[in-house]
Each structure stands twice: as structure tokens, then as C-alpha cells.
C-alpha positions as CSV (number, residue, x, y, z in Angstrom):
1,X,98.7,59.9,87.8
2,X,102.3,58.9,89.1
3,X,103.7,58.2,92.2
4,X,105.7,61.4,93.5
5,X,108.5,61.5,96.1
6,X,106.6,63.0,99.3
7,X,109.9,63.5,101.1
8,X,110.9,65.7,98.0
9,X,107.3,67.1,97.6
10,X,108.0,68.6,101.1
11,X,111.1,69.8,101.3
12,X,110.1,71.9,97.6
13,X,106.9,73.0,99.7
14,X,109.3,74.4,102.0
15,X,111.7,76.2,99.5
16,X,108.4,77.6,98.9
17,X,107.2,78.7,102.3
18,X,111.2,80.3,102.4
19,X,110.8,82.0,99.0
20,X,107.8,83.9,99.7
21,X,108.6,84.6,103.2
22,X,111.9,86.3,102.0
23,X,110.1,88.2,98.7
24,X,107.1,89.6,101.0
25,X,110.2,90.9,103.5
26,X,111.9,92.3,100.9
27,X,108.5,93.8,99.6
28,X,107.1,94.6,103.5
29,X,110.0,96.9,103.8
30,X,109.6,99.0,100.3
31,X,106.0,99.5,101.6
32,X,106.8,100.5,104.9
33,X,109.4,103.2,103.4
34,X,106.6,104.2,101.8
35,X,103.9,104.1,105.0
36,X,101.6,101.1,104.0
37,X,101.7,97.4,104.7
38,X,101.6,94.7,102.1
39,X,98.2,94.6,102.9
40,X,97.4,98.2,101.7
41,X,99.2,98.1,99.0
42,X,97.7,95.2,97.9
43,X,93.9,97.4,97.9
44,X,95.8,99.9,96.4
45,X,96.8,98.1,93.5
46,X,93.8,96.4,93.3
47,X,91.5,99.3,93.0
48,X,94.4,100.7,90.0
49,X,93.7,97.3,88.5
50,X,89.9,98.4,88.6
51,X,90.7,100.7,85.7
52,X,88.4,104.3,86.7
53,X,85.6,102.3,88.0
54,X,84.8,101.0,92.0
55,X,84.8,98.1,93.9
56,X,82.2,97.2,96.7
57,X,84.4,96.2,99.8
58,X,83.6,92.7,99.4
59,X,84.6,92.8,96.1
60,X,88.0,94.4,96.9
61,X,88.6,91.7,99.9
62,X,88.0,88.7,97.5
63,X,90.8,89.9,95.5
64,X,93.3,90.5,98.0
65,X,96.2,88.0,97.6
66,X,96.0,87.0,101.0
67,X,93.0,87.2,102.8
68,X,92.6,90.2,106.1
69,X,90.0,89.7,108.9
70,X,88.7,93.4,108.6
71,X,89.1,94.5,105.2
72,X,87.0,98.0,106.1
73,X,89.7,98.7,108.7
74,X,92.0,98.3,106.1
75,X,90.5,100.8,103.7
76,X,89.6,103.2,106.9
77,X,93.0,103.6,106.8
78,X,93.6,104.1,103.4
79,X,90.7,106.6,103.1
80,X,92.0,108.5,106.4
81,X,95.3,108.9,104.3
82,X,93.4,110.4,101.0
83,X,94.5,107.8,99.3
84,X,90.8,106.3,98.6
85,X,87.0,107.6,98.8
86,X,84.6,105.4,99.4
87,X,80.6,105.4,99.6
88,X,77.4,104.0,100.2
89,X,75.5,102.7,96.9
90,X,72.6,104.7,95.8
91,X,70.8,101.1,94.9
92,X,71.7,99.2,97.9
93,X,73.0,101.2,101.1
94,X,74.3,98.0,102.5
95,X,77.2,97.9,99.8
96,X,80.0,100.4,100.7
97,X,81.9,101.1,97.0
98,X,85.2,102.2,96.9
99,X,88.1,104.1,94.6
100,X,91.5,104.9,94.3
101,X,92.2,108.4,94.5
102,X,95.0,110.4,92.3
103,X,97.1,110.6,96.1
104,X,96.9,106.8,95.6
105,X,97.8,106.5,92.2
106,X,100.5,109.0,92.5
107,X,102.2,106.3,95.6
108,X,101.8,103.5,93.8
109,X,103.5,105.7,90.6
110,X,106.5,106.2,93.4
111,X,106.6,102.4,94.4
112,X,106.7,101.0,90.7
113,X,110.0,101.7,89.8
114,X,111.9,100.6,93.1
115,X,109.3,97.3,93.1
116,X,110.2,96.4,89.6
117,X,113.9,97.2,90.4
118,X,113.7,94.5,93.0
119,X,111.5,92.0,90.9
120,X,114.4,92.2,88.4
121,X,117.2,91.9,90.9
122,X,115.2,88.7,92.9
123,X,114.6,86.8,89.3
124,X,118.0,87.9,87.6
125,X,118.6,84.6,87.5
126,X,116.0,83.6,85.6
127,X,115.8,83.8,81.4
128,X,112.8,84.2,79.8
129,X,111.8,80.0,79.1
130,X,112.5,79.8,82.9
131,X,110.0,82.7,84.2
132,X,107.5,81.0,81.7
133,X,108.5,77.5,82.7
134,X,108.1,78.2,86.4
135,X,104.7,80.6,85.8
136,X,103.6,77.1,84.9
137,X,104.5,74.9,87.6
138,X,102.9,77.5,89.7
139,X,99.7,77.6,88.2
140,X,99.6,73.6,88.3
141,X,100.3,74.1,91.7
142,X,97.7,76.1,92.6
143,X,95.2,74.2,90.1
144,X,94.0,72.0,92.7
């Protein structure tokens, strides 16, 4: 393993910490147009990614991309909104499973186009190689 530069180790880890924290605004406020918070729409498109079947809560909050305290207030919220069901398993009654509904399907329909809009504005820069090149350096980074 070589030596790295720590002073330039850190001041990259906080390009990072600036990156994210301007993407998730410019996310945070497309959601909020939209009535959810980063958070829910995180569950949201988790439970799309699910493809027709359901996720136990526990499941759904291992997922999430950052981790919430009370991931069944979260989908309280969500259900309260139509935009999931959710119910006790016939085989366990402890486990709560849970899926999207068509009303949540349908919002995350409306948020695609506008999200990916922005995702192409935010990585215009970028060719091809680069997006590939950095997709790399970023799973090396989070290897350890």
C-alpha cells in the first residue's frame, strides 16, 4: 500500500461532504415540490425496486441510503398518504410487510423525468469514461 497525502486525502473528503450536501438540496427541494422528504422517497423507490413483491420494514430500513431512527414512522406516513399498504405476516405477526401502491408509483412516474433532468444537468460535465472512472473511485471508497 503507498503512502497518501492526508492533507489532500481531507480536503477531497471535503469536496465530498460539499458535493453531496449540494446534490441532496437540489434533490430535498424536487421532493418537497412533490410533498415527501428524501427520506420517503428513498422507501418509495425502494419498494419500486422490489419489483411486485413486499418488503418487511426491517428489510425496507436496511436498504435506505441513509439510515432514519423510526423507519415505521416513516412508512406511517407514506401509508396515511395511499401511497403504500402494509400488513402483518400470516407466518410471523411480528413482521409488518409492506408495498408500493399505484398512487406511489404514479409520484415517483412524476418525479423521474424532472430527477433525471437534474442528474444530467449536475453531471453535464462529465463524458462517459469519466462517470465510469469516477463510479470506481467511489466504490473503492466505500470498499473499506
Amino acid at each position: 500500500m503507498t503512502a497518501i497525502d492526508v492533507r489532500r486525502a481531507e480536503r477531497t473528503a471535503l469536496k465530498l461532504m460539499r458535493v453531496h450536501e449540494q446534490l441532496a438540496g437540489s434533490r430535498a427541494t424536487l421532493f418537497k415540490a412533490h410533498g415527501l422528504s428524501a427520506p420517503q422517497y428513498n422507501v418509495l423507490r425502494i419498494l419500486r425496486g422490489a419489483v411486485g413483491t413486499d418488503l418487511s420494514c426491517h428489510e425496507v430500513g436496511a436498504r435506505m441510503l441513509k439510515r432514519v431512527p423510526d423507519v415505521t414512522r416513516l412508512l406511517d406516513r407514506l401509508e396515511t398518504r395511499g401511497l403504500l399498504t402494509r400488513w402483518r405476516c400470516a407466518e410471523d405477526r411480528r413482521v409488518v410487510r409492506t408495498r408500493i401502491t399505484a398512487a406511489g408509483l404514479q409520484l415517483l412516474a412524476a418525479i423521474d423525468p424532472p430527477l433525471r433532468d437534474r442528474i444530467g444537468r449536475e453531471f453535464a460535465a462529465f463524458d462517459a469514461a469519466d462517470l465510469q472512472r469516477l463510479d470506481e473511485l467511489l466504490d473503492a471508497l466505500l470498499a473499506p
